[in-house]
GUSELUM-637994 format. One line per 10 residues: number of its first residue (from 1); their letters; for each residue x, y, z of N, C-alpha, C. Coordinates in steps of 0.2 Angstrom, whole numbers, plus 5000, padded with zeros to 4 digits. Layout:
# residues N
NUM> A> X Y Z X Y Z X Y Z | ...
***
This chain:
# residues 382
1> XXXXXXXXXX> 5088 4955 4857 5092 4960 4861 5090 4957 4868 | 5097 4957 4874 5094 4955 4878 5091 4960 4882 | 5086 4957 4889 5083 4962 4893 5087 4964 4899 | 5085 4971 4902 5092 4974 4904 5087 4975 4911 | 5090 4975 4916 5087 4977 4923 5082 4983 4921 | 5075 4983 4924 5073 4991 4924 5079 4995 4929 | 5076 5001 4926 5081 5007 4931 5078 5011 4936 | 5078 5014 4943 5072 5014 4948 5076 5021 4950 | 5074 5028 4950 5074 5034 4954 5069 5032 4959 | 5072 5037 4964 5068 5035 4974 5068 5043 4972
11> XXXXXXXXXX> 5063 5045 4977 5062 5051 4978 5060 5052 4985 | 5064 5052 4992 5062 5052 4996 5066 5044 5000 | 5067 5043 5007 5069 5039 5010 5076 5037 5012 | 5079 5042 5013 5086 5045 5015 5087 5042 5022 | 5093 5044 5024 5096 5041 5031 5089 5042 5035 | 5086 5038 5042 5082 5037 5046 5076 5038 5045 | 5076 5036 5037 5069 5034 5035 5067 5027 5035 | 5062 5024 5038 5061 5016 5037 5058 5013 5030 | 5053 5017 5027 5050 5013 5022 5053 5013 5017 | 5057 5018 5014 5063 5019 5011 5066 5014 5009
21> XXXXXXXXXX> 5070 5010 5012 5072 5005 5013 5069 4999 5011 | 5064 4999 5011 5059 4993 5015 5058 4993 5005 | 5057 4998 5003 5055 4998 4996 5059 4996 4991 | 5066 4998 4993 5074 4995 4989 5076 4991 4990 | 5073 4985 4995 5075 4979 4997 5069 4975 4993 | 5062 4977 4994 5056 4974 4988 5060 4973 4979 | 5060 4979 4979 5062 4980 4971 5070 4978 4969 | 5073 4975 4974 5078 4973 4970 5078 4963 4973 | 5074 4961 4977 5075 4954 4981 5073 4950 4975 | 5071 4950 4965 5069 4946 4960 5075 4949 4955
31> XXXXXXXXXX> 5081 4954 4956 5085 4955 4952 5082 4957 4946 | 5074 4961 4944 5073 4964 4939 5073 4971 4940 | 5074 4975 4945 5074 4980 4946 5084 4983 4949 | 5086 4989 4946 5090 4992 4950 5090 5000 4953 | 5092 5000 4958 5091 5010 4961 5097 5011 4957 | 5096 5018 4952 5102 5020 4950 5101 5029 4950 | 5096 5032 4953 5097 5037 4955 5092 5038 4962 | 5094 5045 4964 5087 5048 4971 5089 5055 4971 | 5082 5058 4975 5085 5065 4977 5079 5060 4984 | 5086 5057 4990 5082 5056 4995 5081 5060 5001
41> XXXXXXXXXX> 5081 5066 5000 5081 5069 5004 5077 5079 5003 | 5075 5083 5005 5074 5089 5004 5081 5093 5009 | 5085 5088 5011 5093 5091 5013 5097 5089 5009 | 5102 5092 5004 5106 5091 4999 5112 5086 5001 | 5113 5088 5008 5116 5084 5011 5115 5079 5016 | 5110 5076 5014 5108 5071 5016 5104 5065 5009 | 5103 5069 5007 5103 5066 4999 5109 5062 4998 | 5115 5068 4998 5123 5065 4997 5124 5058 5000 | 5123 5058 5007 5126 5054 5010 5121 5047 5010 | 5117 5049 5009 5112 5044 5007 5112 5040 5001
51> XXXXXXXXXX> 5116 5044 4994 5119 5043 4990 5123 5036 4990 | 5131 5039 4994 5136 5038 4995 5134 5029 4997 | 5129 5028 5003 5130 5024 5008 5127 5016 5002 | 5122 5019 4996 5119 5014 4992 5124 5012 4987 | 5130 5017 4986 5134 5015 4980 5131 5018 4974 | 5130 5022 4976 5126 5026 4970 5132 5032 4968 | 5129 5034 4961 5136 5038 4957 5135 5045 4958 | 5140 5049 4961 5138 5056 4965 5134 5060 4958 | 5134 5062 4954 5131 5065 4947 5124 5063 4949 | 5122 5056 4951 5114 5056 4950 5113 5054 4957
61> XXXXXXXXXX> 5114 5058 4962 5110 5060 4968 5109 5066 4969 | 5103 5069 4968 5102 5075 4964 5099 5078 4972 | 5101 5084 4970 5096 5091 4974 5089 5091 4979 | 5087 5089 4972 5078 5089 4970 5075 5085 4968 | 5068 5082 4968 5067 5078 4963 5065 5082 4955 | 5063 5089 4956 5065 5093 4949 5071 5092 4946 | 5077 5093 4949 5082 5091 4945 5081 5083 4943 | 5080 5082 4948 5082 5072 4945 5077 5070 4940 | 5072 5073 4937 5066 5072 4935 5071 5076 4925 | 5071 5082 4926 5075 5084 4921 5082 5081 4918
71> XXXXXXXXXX> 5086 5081 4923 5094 5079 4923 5093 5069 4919 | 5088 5067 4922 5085 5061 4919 5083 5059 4912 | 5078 5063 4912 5074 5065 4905 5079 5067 4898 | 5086 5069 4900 5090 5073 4894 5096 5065 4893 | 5096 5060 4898 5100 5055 4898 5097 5050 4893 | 5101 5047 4888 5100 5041 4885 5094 5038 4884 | 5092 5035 4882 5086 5032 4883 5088 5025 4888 | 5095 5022 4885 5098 5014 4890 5103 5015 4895 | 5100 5026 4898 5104 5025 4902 5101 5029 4909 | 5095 5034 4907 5088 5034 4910 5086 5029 4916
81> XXXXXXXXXX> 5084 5030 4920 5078 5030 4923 5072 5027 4921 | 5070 5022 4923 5063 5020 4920 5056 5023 4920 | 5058 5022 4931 5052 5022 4936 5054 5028 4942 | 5049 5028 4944 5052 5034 4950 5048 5030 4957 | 5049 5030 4961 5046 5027 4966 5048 5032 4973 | 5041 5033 4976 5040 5039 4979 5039 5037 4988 | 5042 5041 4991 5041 5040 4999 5043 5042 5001 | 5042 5050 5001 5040 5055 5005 5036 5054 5010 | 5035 5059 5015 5027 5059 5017 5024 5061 5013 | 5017 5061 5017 5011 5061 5010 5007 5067 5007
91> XXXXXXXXXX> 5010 5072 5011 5010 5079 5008 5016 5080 4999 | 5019 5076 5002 5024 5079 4994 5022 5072 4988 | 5017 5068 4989 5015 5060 4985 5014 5066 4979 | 5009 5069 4977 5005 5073 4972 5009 5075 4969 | 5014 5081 4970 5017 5084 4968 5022 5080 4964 | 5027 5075 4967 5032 5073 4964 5029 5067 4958 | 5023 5066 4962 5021 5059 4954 5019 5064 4948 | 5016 5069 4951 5014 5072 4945 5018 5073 4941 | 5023 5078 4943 5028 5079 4939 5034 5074 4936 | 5033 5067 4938 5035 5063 4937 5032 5060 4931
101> XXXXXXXXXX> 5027 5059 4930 5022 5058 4926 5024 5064 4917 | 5024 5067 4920 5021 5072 4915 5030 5072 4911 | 5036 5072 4915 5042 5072 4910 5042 5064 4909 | 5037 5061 4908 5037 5054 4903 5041 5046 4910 | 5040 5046 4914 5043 5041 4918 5037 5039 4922 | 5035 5032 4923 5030 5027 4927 5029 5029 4932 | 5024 5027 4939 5027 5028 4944 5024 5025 4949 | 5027 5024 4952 5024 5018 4960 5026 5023 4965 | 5021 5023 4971 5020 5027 4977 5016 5022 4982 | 5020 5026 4988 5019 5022 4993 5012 5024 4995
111> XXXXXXXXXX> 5008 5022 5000 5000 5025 5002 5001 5029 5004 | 4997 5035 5009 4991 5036 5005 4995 5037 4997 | 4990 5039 4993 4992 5040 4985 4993 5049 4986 | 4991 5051 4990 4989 5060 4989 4988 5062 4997 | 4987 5070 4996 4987 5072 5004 4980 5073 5004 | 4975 5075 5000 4968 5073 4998 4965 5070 4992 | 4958 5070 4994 4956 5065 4989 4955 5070 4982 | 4955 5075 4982 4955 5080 4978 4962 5082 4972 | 4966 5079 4976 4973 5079 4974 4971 5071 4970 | 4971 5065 4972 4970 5061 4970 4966 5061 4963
121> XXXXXXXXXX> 4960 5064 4962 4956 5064 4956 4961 5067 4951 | 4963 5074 4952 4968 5076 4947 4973 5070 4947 | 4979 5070 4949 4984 5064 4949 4981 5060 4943 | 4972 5055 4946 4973 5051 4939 4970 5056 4932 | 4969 5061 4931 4968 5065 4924 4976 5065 4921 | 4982 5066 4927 4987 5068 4924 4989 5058 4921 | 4986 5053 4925 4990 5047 4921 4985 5045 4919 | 4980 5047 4914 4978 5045 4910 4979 5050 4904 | 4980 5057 4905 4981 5060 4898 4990 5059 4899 | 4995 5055 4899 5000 5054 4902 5003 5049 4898
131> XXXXXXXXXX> 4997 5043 4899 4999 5035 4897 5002 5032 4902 | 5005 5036 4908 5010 5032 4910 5007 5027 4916 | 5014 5023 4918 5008 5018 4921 5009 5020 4930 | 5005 5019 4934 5004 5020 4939 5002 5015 4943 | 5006 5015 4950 5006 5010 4952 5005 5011 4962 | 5003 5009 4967 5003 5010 4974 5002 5004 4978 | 5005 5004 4982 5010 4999 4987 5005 4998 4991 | 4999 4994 4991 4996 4992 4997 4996 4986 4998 | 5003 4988 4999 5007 4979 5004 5005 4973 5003 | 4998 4972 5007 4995 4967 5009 4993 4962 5004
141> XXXXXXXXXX> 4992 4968 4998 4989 4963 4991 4994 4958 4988 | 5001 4959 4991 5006 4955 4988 5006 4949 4992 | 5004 4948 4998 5005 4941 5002 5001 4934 4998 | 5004 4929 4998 5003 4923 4994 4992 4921 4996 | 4995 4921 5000 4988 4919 5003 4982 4925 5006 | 4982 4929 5002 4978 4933 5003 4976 4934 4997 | 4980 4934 4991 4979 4932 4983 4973 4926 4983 | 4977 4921 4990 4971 4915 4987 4966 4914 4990 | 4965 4917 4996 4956 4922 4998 4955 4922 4993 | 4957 4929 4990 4953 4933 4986 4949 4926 4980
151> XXXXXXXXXX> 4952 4923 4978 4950 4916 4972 4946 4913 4975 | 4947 4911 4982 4942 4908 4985 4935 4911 4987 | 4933 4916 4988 4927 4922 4985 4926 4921 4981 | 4928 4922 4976 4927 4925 4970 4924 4916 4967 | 4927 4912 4968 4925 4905 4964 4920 4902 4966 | 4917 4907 4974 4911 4904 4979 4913 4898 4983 | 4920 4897 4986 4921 4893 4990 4918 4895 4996 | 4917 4900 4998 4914 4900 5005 4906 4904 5004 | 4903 4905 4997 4896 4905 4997 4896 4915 4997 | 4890 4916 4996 4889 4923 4997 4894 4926 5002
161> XXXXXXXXXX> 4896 4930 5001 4899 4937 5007 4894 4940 5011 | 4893 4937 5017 4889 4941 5024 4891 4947 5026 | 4898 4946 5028 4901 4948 5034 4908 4949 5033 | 4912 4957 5032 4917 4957 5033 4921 4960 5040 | 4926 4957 5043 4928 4960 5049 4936 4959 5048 | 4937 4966 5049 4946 4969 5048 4946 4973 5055 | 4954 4970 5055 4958 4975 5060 4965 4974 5060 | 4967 4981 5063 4974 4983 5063 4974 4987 5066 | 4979 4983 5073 4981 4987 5079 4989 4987 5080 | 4992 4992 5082 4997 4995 5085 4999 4997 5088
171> XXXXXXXXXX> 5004 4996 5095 5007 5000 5100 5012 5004 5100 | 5014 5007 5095 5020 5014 5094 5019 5016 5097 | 5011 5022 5095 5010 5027 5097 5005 5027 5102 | 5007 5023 5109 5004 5025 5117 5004 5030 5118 | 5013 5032 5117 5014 5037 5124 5014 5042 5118 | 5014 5049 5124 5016 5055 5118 5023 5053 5115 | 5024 5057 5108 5028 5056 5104 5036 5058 5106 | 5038 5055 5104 5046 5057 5105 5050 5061 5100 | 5048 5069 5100 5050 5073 5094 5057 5072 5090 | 5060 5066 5093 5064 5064 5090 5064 5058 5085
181> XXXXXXXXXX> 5059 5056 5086 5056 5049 5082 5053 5052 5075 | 5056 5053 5070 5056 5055 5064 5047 5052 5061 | 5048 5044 5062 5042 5042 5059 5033 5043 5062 | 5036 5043 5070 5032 5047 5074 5028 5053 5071 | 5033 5057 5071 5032 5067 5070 5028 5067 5064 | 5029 5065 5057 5028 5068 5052 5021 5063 5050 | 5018 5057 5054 5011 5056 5054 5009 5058 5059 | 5010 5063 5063 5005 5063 5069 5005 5074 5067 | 5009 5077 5061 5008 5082 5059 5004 5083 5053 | 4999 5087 5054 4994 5087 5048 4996 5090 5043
191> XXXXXXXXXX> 5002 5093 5044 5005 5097 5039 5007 5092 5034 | 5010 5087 5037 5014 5082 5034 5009 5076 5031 | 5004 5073 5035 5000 5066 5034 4993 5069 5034 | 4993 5075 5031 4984 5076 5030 4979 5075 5037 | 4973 5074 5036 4967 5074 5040 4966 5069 5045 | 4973 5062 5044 4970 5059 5048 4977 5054 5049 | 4979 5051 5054 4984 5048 5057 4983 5042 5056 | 4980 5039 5062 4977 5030 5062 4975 5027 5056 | 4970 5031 5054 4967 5031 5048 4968 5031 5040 | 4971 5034 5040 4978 5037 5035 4984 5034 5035
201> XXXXXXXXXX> 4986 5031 5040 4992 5028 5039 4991 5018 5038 | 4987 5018 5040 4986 5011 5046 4979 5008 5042 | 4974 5010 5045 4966 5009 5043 4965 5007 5035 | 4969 5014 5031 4969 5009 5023 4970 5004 5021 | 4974 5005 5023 4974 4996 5021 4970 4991 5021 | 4968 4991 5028 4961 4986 5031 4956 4987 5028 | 4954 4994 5026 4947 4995 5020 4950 4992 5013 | 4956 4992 5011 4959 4989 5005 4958 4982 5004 | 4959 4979 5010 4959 4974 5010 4955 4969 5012 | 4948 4973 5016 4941 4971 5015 4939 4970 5007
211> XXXXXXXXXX> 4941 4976 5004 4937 4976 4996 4940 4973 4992 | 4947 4970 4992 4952 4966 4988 4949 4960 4989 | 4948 4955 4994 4947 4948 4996 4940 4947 4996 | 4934 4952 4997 4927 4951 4997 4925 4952 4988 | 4928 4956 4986 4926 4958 4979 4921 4962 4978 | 4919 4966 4985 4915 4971 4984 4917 4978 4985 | 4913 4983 4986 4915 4991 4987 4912 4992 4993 | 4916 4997 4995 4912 5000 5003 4907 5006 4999 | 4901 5006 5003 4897 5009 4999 4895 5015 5005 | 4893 5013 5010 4891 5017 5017 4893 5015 5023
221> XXXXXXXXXX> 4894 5019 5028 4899 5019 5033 4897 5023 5037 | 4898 5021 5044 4898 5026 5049 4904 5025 5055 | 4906 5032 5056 4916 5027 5061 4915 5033 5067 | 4918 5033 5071 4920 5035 5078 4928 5035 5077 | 4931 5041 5075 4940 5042 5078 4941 5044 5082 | 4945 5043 5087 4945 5045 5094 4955 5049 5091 | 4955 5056 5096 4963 5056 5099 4966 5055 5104 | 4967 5048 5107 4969 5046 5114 4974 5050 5118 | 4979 5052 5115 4985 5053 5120 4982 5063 5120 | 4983 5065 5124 4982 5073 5125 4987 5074 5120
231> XXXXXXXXXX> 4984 5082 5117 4988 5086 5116 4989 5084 5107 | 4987 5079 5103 4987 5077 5097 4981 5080 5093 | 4984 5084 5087 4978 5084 5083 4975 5079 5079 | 4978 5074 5077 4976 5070 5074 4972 5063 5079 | 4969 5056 5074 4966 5050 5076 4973 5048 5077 | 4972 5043 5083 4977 5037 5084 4972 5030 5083 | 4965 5032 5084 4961 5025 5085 4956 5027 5083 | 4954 5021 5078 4947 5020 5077 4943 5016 5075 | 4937 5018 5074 4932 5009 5073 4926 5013 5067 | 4924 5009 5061 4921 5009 5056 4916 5005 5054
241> XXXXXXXXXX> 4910 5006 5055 4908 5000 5053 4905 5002 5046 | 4904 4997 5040 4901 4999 5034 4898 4994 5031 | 4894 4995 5024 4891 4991 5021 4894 4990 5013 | 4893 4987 5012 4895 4983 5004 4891 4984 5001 | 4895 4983 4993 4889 4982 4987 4887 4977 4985 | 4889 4973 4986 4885 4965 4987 4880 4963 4993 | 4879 4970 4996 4875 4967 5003 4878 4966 5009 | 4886 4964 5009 4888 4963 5015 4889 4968 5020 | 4889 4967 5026 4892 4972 5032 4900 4970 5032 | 4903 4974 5037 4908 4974 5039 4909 4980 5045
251> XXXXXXXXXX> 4916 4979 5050 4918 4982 5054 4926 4983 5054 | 4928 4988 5054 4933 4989 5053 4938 4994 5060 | 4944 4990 5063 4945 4995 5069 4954 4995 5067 | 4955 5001 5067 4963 5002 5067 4964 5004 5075 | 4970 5004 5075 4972 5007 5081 4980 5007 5082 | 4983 5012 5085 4992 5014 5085 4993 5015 5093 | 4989 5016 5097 4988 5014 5105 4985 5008 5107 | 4985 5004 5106 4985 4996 5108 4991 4994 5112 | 4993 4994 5117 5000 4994 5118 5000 4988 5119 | 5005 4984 5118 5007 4978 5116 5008 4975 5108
261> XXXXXXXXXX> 5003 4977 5104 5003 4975 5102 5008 4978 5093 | 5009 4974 5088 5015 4975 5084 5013 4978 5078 | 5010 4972 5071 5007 4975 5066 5001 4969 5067 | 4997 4970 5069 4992 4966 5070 4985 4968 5067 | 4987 4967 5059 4981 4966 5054 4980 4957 5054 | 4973 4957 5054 4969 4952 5053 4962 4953 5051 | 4961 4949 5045 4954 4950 5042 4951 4942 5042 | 4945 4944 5042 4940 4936 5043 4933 4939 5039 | 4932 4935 5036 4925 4935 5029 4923 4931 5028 | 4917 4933 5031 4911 4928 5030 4907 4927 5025
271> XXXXXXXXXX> 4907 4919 5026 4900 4917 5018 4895 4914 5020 | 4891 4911 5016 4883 4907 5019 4887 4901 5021 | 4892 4898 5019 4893 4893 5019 4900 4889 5020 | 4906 4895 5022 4912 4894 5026 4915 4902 5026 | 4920 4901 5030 4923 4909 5030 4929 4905 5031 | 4933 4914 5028 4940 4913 5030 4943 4918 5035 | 4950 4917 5038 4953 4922 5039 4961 4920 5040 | 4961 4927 5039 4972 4928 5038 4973 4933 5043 | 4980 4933 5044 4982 4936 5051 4991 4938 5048 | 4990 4943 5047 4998 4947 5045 5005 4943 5048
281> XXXXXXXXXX> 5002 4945 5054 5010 4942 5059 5011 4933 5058 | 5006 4928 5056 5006 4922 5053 5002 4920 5045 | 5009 4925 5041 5006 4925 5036 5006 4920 5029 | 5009 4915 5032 5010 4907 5026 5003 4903 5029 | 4998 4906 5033 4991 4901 5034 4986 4906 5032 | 4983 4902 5031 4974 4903 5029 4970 4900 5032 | 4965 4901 5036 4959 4896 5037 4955 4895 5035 | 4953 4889 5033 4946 4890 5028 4939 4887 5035 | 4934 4891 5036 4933 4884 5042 4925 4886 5041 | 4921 4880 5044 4916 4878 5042 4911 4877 5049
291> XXXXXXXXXX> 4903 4875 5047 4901 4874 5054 4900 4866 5052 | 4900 4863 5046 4898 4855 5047 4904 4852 5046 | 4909 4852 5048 4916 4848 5044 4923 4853 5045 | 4927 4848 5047 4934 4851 5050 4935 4858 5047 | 4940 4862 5050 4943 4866 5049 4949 4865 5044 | 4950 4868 5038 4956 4868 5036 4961 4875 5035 | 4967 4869 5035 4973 4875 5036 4975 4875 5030 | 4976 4880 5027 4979 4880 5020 4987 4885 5022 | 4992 4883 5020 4996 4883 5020 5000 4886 5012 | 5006 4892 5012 5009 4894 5006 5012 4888 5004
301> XXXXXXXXXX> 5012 4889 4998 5018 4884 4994 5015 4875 4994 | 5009 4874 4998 5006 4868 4999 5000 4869 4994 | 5000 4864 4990 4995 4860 4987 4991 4863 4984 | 4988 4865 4977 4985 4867 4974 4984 4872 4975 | 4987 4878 4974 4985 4886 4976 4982 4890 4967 | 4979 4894 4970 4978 4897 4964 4985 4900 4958 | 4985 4902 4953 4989 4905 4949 4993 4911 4954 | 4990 4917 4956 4992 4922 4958 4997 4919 4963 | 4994 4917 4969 4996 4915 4975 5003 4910 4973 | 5001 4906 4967 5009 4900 4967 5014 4905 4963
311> XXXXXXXXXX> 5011 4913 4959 5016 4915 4955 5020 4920 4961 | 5016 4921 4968 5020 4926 4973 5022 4922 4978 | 5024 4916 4978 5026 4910 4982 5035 4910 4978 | 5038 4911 4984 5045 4911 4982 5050 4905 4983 | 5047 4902 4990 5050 4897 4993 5050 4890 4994 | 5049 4883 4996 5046 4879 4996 5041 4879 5006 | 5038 4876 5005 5032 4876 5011 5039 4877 5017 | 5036 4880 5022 5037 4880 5027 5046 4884 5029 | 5046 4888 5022 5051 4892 5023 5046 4898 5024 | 5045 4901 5030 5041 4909 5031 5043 4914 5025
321> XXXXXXXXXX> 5039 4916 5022 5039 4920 5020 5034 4928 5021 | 5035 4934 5018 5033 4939 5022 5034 4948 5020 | 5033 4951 5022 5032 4958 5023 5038 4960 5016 | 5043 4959 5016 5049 4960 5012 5046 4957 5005 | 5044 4950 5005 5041 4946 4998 5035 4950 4996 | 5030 4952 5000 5024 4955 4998 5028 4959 4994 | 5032 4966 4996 5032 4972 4992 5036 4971 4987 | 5042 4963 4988 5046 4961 4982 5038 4959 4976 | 5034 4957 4977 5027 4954 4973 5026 4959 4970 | 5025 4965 4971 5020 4971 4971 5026 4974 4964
331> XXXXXXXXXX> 5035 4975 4967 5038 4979 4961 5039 4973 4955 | 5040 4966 4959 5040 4962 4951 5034 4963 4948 | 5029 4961 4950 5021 4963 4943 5023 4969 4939 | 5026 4976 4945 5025 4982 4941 5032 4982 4936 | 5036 4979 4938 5040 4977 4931 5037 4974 4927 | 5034 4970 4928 5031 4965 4923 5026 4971 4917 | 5024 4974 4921 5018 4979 4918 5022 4984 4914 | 5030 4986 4916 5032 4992 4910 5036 4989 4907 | 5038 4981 4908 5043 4977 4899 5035 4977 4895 | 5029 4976 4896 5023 4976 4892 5019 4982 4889
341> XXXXXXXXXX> 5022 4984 4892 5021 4993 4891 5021 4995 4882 | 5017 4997 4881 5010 5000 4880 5005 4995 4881 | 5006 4990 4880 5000 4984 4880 5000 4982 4889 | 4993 4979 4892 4993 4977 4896 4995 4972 4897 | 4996 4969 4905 4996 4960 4906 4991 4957 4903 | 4992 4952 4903 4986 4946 4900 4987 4942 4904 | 4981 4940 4908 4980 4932 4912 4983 4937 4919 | 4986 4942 4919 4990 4943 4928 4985 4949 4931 | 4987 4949 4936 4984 4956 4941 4987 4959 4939 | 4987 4966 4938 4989 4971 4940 4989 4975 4945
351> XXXXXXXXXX> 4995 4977 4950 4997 4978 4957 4989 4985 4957 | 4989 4986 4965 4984 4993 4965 4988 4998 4961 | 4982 5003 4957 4983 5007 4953 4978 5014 4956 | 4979 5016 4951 4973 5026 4950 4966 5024 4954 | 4966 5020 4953 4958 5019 4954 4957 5017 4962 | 4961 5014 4965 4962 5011 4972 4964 5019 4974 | 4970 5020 4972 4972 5027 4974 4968 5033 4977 | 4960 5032 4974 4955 5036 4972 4951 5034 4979 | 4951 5027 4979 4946 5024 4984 4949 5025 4991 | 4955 5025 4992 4958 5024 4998 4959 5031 5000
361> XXXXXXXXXX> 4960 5037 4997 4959 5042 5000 4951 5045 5002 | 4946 5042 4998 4939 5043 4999 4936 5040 5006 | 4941 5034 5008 4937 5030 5013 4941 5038 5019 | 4949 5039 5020 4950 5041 5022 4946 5047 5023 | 4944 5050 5019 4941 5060 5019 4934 5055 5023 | 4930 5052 5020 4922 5048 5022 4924 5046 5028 | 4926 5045 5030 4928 5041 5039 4929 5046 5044 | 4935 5054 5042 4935 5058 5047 4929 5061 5046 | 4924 5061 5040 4919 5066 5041 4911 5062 5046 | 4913 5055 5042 4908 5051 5046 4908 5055 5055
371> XXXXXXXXXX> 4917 5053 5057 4915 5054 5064 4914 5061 5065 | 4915 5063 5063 4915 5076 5065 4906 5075 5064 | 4901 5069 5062 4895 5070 5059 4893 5067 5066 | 4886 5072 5066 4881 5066 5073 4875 5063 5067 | 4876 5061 5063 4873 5058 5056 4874 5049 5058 | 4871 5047 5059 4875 5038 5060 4877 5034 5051 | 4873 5035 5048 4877 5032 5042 4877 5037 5036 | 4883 5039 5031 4885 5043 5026 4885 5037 5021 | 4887 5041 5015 4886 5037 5009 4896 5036 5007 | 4898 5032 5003 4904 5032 5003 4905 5036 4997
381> XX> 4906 5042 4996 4907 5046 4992 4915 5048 4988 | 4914 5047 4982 4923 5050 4979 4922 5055 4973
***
């Protein structure tokens, strides 16, 4: 029999939402995935019209994600819905997977995974008594050459891990907000993005991406969040430094008030005996660099790359590739993982799951508590 596109309900990401978007151009750029329903919107009429604009069939632009969730569930099996894939803000992540979850459908969610880290423990009880597969979008892990870090660690090309240093700065959020900036409002409202803005939004990552390419845990930490612009409950900026479980240190500094600057993640990881580092905005290079012997450039799509890195390489060298490829990376594995379904990959990654889910809300709660503390170093607790 032949193999038939997975089938992808949105839940969230309607008209003048950006990551929305960002996640239906991922999941369809390999032609394994199709959107064949949503309820993208909590306005029915903005659902509709959000509908309308994808080519999507008016019956399954649904209300709610309750109805969408049901109305799905009573459909054909080859005519169904596979997956649900969630991008609300991060107040409604919890509620919709869950319930996602529990009427028998997979599901991928954009970060954070939950509005608390309390909400995320439960979350993985419900997909482990569930079966189903769960999956979350921490971008970065899809970029070709930051797969091939990670091999390079792990195979000891650059020797023990000393020293990990991450950062991510951004200029959005200088001035005060413009209550009209949709993506502005609903992270810088606690209602909406939880205990923490900079950090919550932006900073996970960079802890994710410390512990994905070093191969260790953040184990202890001590952070300063600052809220720069008056009048803000939440962090726009902040700095963390912590400790590894392998021994290393690291520093970590987010920020959404840097003005000038764009999406400017970059990490650098030190060994006993070469370090690397990768930089978001030029992301087809690697440096591998040394103190006895030149510097090398490692380049995507050039010259003996590891397995992961050559299977998330789309193009030949020195076609850029980027930001849109990553999250396409991330939905093709997690196809890969529900045609495998019940059984796992063999020999592949599997994209961040439950467990990441767990840690990245933990750094989050552990960071804002770090700074509210006159304590200098806490223990990383989940």
């Amino acid at each position: 029999m032949a193999l038939q596109k997975l089938r992808m309900g949105m839940v969230g990401g309607g008209e003048g939402a950006f990551i929305g978007n960002v996640h239906r151009m991922g999941a369809n750029l390999d032609g394994q995935i199709e959107l064949v329903c949503g309820a993208f919107s909590s306005d029915p009429a903005k659902t509709k019209r959000s509908g309308e604009s994808l080519f999507l069939a008016p019956e399954r632009c649904y209300p709610n994600y309750i109805s969408m969730l049901k109305k799905e569930q009573a459909l054909p099996a080859n005519q169904r819905m596979d997956f649900v894939s969630i991008v609300t803000p991060n107040h409604l992540h919890f509620d919709v997977a869950k319930a996602a979850l529990e009427h028998g459908f997979h599901v991928i969610c954009d970060k954070p995974a939950t509005f608390t880290l309390q909400e995320a423990k439960h979350l993985q009880q419900v997909v482990n008594s569930t079966g189903k597969l769960y999956g979350l979008t921490h971008t970065y892990t899809g970029y070709p050459l930051v797969k091939e870090a990670k091999h390079l660690v792990a195979t000891g090309k650059i020797g023990k891990v000393v020293k990990v240093v991450a950062q991510y700065s951004q200029g959005w959020l200088a001035a005060c907000e413009d209550n009209s900036n949709k993506q502005a409002a609903w992270r810088l409202d606690p209602a909406q993005a939880g205990i923490s803005c900079c950090m919550g939004d932006i900073g996970v990552h960079a802890a994710n991406l410390m512990e994905y390419i070093s191969g260790q845990n953040i184990t202890d930490l001590c952070a300063d969040l600052t809220t720069t612009v008056s009048g803000r409950e939440l962090d726009d900026d902040g700095t963390v430094i912590v400790k590894f479980s392998g021994g290393a240190k690291g520093v970590l500094t987010s920020s959404q008030i840097s003005v000038g600057d764009e999406n400017g993640l970059a990490i650098s990881v030190y060994g006993e005996t070469a370090s690397l580092t990768w930089r978001q905005e030029e992301p087809n290079t690697l440096w591998l660099k040394f103190n006895d012997q030149a510097t090398q450039m490692i380049r995507t799509g050039v010259g003996d790359l590891c397995d992961e890195a050559t299977a998330a390489t789309r193009t030949p060298a020195g076609h850029p590739e980027g930001y849109l490829e990553a999250f396409a990376n991330l939905y093709s594995r997690f196809a890969e993982q529900i045609r495998a379904y019940p059984n796992e990959l063999t020999n592949k990654e599997a994209i961040p799951g439950i467990d990441d889910a767990i840690r990245g809300m933990a750094f989050i709660e552990n960071a804002v508590a770090a700074s509210n503390s006159t304590t200098k170093w806490h223990k990383f607790t989940l």
